[in-house]
DRENLO-850285 format. One record per residue: residue in one letter; x, y, z of N, C-alpha, C in turn. Coordinates in pm, whole numbers, plus 50000, padded with zeros to 5 digits. Example, Ala and Ser with C-alpha at 12.3 -4.5 7.8 and 13.67 -1.06 7.14 Angstrom:
REM DRENLO-850285
a513194943150780512304955050780513204967050780/s512854977550708513674989450714512905000350787/
END
This chain:
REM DRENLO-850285
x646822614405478647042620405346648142630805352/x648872628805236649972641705256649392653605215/x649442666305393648682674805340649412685205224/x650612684505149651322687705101651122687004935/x650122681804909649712674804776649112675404696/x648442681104611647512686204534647242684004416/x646232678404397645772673404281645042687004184/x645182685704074644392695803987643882687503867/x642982693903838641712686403715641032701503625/x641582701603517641012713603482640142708003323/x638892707603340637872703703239638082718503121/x638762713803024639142723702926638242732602816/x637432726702807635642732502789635062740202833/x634862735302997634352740003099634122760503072/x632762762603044632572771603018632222779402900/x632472774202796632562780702676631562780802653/x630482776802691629002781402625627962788902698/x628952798002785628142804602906628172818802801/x629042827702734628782839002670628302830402574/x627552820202491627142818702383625542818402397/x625312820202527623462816502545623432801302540/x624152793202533623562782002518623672773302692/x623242766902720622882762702845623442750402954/x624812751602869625652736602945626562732202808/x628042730102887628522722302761628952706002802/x628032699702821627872688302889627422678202721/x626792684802654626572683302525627952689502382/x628532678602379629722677302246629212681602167/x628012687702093627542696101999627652709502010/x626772710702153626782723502199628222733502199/x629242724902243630762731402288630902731302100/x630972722702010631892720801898630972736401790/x629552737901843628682752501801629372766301829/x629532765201975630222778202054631732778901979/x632702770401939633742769201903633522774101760/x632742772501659632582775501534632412789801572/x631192798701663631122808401635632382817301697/x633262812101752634162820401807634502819601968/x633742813102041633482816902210634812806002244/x635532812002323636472800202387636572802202545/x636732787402561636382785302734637152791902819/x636662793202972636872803303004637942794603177/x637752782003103638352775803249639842772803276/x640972775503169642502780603164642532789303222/x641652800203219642292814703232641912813203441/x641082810103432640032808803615641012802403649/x641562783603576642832781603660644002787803719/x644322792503637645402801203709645532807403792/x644002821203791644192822303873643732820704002/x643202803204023642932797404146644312794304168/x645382792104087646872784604133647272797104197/x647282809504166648122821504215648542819804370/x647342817804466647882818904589648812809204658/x648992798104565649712784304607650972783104528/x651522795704503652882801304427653762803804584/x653272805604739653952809104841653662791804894/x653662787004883653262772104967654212762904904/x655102753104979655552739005003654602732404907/x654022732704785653022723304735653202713604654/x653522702304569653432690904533652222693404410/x652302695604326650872695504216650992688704112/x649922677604160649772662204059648812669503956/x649202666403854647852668103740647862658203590/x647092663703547647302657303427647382662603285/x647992655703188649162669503067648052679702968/x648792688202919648282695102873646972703902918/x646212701202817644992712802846644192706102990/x644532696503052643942698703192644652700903330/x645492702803274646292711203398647612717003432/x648932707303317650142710703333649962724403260/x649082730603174649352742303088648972753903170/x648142749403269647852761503344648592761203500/x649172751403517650342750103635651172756803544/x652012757503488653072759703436653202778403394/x651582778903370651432797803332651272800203487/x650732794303569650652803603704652412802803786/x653022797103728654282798303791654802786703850/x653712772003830654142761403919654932750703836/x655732744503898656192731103877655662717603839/x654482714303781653822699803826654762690803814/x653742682703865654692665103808653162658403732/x653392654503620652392648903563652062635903572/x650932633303584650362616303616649622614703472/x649602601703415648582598103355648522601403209/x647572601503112648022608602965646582611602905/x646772621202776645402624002740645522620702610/x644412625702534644122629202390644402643902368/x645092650102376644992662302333643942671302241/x643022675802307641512681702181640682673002203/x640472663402261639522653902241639192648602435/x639342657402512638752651102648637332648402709/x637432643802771635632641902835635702638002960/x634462634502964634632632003115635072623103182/x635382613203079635832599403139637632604903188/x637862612203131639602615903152639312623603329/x638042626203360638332637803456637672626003604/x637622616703570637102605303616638142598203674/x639312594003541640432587903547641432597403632/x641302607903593642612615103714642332617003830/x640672617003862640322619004017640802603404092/x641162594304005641272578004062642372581804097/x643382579904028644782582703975645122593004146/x644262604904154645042613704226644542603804389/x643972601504411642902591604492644122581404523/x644702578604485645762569004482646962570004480/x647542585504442648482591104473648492600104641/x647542597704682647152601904815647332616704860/x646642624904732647172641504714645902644704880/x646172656704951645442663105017644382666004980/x644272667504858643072681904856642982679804678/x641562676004594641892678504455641402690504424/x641592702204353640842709404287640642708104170/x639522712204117638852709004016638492717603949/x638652725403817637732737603805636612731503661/x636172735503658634592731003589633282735403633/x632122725803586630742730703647630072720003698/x629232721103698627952710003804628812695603693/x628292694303577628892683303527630672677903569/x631672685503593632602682303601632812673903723/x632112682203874631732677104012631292662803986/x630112660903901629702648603913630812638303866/x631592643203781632542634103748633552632303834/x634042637703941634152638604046634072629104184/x632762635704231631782627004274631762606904223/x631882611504092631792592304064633122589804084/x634092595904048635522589104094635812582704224/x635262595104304636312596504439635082598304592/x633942596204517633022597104648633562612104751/x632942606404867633922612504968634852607405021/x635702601205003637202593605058638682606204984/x638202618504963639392625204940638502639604939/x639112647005000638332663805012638542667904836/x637762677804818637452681004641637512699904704/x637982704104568637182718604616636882721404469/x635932731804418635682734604290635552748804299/x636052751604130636632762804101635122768603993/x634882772804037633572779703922634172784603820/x633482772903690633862777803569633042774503466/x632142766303480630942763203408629802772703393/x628812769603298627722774403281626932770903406/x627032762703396625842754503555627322749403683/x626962758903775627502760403885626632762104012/x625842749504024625012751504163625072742804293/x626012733904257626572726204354627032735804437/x627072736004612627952739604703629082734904717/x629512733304649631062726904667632112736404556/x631382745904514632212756304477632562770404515/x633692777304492634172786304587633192796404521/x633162808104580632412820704557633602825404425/x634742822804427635742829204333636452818404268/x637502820904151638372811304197639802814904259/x639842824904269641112832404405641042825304505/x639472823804573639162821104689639512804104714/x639222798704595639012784104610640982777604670/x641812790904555642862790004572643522791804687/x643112800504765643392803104943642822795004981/x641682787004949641112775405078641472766805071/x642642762404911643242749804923644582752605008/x645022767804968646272767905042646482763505207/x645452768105219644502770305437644882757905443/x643922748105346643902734805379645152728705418/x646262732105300647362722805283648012723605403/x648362739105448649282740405522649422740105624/x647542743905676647152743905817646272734605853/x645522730505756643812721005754643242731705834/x641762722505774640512725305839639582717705875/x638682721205911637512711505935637092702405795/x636732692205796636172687705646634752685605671/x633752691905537632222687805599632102679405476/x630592677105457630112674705332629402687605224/x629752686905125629002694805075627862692004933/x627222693204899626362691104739626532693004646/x625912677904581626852684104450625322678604309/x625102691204338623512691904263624422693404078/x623252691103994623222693103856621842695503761/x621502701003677620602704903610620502694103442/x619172687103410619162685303292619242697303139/x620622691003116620582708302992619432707602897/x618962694702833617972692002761616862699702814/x616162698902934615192707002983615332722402983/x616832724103048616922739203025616882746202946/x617532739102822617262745602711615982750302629/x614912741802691613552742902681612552753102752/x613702758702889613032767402912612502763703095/x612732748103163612572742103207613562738903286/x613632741703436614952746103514614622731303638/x615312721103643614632706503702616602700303758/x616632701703894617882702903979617682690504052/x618872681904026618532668904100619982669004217/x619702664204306620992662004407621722646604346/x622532645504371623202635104284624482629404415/x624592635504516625572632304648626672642404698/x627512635204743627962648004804629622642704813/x630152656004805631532655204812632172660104933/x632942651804992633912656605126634752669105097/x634532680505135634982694005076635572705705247/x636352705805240636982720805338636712726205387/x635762729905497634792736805535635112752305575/x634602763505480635032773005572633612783805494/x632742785005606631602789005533631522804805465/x632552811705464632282826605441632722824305296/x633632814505210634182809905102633592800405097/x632852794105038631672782304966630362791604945/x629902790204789628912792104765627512784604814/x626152791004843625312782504887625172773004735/x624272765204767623502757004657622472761304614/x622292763704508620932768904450619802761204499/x618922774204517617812773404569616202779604488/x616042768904512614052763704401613292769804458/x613002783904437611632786504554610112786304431/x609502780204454608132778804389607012778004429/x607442792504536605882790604623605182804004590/x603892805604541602842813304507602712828004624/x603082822404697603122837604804603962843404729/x605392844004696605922853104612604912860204480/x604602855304418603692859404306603232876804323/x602352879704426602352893904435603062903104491/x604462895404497605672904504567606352908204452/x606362896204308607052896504227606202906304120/x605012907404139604182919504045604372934304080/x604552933404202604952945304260605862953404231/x606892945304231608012946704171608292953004026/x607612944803970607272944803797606972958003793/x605712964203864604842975403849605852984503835/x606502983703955607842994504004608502996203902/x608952983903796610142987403688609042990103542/x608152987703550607392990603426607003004703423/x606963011303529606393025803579607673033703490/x609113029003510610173035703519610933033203414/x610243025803302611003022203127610843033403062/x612173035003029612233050202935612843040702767/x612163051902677612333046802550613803050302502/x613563044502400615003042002316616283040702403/x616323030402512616733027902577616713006902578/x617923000002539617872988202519618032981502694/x616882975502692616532964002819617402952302835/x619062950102877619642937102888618992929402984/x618192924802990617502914903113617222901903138/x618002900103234618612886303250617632877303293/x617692862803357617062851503420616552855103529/x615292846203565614942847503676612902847403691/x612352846503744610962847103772610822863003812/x611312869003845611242885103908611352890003802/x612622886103692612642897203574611192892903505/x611062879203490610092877203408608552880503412/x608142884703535607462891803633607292903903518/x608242909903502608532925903444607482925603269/x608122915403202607342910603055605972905803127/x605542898003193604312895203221603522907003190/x604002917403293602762926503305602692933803162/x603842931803080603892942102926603272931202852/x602702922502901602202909202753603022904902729/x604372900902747605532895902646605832881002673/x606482877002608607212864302625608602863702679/x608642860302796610122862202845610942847602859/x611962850202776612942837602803613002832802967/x612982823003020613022819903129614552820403235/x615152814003148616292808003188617802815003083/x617132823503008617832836302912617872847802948/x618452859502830618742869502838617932874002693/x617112881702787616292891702615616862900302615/x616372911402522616522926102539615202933002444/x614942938602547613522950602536614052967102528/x613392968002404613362980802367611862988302279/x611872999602379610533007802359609183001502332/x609282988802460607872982002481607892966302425/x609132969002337608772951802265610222944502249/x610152933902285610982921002303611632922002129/x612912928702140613742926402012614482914301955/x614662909602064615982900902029615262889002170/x615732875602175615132866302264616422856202299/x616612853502409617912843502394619082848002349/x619822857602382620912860502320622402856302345/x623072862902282624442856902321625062869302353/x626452870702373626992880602404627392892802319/x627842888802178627762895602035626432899202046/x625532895602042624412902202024623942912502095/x624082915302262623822923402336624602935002308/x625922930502277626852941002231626702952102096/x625972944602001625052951101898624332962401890/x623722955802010622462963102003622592974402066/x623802977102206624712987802305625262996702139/x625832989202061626462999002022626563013401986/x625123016001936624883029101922623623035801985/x623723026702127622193032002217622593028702386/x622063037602423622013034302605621363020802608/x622073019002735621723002302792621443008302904/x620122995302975620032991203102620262977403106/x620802974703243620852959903295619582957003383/x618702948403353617892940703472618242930203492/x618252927003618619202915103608618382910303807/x618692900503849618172894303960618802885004017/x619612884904130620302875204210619742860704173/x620932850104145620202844104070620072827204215/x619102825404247617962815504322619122823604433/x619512804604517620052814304680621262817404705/x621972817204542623602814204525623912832104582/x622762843904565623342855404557623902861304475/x624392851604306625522863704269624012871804151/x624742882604156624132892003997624732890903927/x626192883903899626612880503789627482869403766/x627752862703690628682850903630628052840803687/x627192838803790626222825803753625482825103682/x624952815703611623422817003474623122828903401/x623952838803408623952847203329624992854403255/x625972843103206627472852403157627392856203024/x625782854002978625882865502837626262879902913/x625862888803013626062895903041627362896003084/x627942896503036629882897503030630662907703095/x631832909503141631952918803153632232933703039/x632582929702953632302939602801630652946202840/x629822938802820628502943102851628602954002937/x628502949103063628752958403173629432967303186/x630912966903099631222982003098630962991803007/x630552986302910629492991602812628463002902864/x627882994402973626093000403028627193007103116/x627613006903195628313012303347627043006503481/x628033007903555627383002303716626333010403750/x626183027103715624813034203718624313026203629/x623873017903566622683016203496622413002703483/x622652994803636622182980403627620782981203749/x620102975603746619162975903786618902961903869/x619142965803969618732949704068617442949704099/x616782932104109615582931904131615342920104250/x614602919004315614142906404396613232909504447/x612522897204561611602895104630612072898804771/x611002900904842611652907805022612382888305051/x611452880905024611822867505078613592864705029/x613482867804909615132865104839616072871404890/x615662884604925616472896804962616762891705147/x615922883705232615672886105367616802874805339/x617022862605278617762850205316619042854505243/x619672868005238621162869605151621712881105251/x622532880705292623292891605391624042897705297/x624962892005181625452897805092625232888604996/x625432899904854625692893504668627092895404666/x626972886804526628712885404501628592888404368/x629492885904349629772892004154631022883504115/x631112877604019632212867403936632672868303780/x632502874003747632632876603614633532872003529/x634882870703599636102869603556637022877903539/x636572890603525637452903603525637392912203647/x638262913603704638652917103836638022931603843/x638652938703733638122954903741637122957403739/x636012945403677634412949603632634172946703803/x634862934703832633982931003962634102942904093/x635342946804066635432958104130634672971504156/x634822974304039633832988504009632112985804043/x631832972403994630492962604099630372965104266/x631242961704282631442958304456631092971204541/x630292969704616629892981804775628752976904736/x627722990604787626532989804833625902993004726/x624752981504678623932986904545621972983504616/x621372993604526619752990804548619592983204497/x618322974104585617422962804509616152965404514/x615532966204472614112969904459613502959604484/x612632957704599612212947004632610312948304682/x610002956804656608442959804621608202968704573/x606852974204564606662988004495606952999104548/x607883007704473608603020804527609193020604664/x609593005204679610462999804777611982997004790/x612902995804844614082990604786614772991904918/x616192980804909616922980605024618382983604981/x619112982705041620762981504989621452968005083/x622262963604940622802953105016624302952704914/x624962947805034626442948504977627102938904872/x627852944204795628572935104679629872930404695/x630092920204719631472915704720631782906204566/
END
């Protein structure tokens, strides 16, 4: 393969219904909803800057026109050569199918891809493993391992690849039914695996299902700890997870599962929100963030939870997010990460933050 070559696939959607609360835009309703109320995707802007580091490299970048890839080659500073043709406004997955063939056959090194669990699979059906893939996190559902922790990062591991190679492993390329999720109902199927770059300090793990009952009184514990310590007139942003939801258990409440509520002075205001809405409710009141590394991916933010935005967050400030987990969650993560999309939020995120991980317990663990 010419390691010189690079394919790009940028799913132009990809994302837009992660600040809307809604749970995958894998569903043409769902994306054409988020678009009425205003939310626009967030996977142009991530391209780029996965292209940034491959502005110093000998590179060759096959793509295909417009909104999947020549528009964001062309803003990061690159040259493409375009293969293939679209609909302009009207793509799917079958187009992201057709260019993984296309690049498969143009015999590029390395494709990147930016999208989410759905885009991979489209992917995956093109090109199997007979061509290395790397993915750029930009979806709502991002739990496949075959995506970078960043998309900077994804952009240096294609560069590594091109110029120097690496090892190639396999990696997973899991996906979630949105129909279920949206219900509240979180059901992760493995679907195969993509030949991907191996360099383990850059690849996210794969989300991880823990549903074992020994947690249960680690996760009350917990609860006790943050229920002890709710001060009023003070709005609760609190994100996904069995630990946060742990927290409403012990108050009687109903906690979105796989959402973002917000609790204020004992009672569940708002359920499922979107990002306008959290912002509402900040406007003329202190915020807290609860929020919980989300399964074994590690991050506290921009996976499964990008109602919490970065606007949000600088809203509340970094004193007033509140990490939560289990000793078990906390023992299998050496470090969290943070993704947001905005460099400065992730920044002012990053070092050493507490997690509270039993009653009047807590550890520190580092943020990258």
């Amino acid at each position: 393969m010419a390691r010189g070559k690079l394919g790009l696939i940028v799913n132009p959607v990809a994302g837009i219904c992660g600040k809307a609360g809604f749970k995958g835009s894998d569903d043409p309703r769902a994306v054409e909803q988020a678009k009425k109320l205003g939310f626009a995707p967030v996977a142009p802007e991530r391209a780029v800057r996965a292209l940034a580091p491959l502005r110093s490299v000998d590179v060759e970048v096959c793509t295909f026109p417009r909104e999947m890839g020549e528009d964001e080659a062309l803003q990061a500073g690159l040259t493409p050569r375009i293969i293939g043709s679209i609909s302009s406004g009207r793509t799917g997955a079958e187009d992201t199918i057709r260019a993984a063939r296309i690049m498969r056959s143009e015999n590029v090194g390395v494709i990147l891809f930016v999208g989410g669990d759905g885009t991979a699979r489209n992917v995956l059906d093109a090109v199997g493993t007979s061509i290395p893939a790397l993915g750029v996190p930009s979806g709502v559902k991002t739990y496949s391992a075959v995506f970078m922790v960043n998309p900077f990062v994804a952009g240096l591991l294609a560069k590594k690849f091109l110029e120097s190679g690496l090892p190639v492993g396999e990696s997973e390329v899991l996906d979630i039914d949105e129909g279920a999720y949206r219900r509240g109902v979180l059901t992760v199927k493995l679907y195969g695996y993509l030949s991907c770059p191996y360099e383990p300090a850059l690849l996210q793990s794969s989300k991880a299902i823990i549903v074992d009952d020994d947690d249960a009184e680690n996760r009350l514990a917990v609860a006790r700890n943050v229920v002890e310590e709710l001060e009023g007139d003070i709005v609760y942003v609190v994100g996904p997870g069995t630990t946060t939801k742990a927290v409403f258990d012990l108050l009687g409440l109903d906690k979105t599962l796989l959402g973002v509520d917000l609790l204020l002075n004992g009672k569940v205001v708002a359920k499922d929100v979107d990002e306008p809405t959290i912002l509402r409710w900040l406007k003329d009141r202190r915020g807290v963030i609860l929020v919980t590394p989300i399964g074994g991916l590690g991050f506290l933010f921009g996976r499964g939870n990008q109602q919490i935005s970065p606007e949000v967050i600088k809203r509340v400030g970094r004193e007033n997010i509140l990490a939560v987990a289990t000793r078990r969650k906390m023992n299998g993560l050496d470090i969290l990460h943070v993704d947001t999309g905005d460099d400065r939020v992730d920044s002012s995120i990053r070092g050493f933050m507490k997690i509270v991980v039993d009653y009047k317990e807590s550890v520190l663990k580092q943020v990258i």
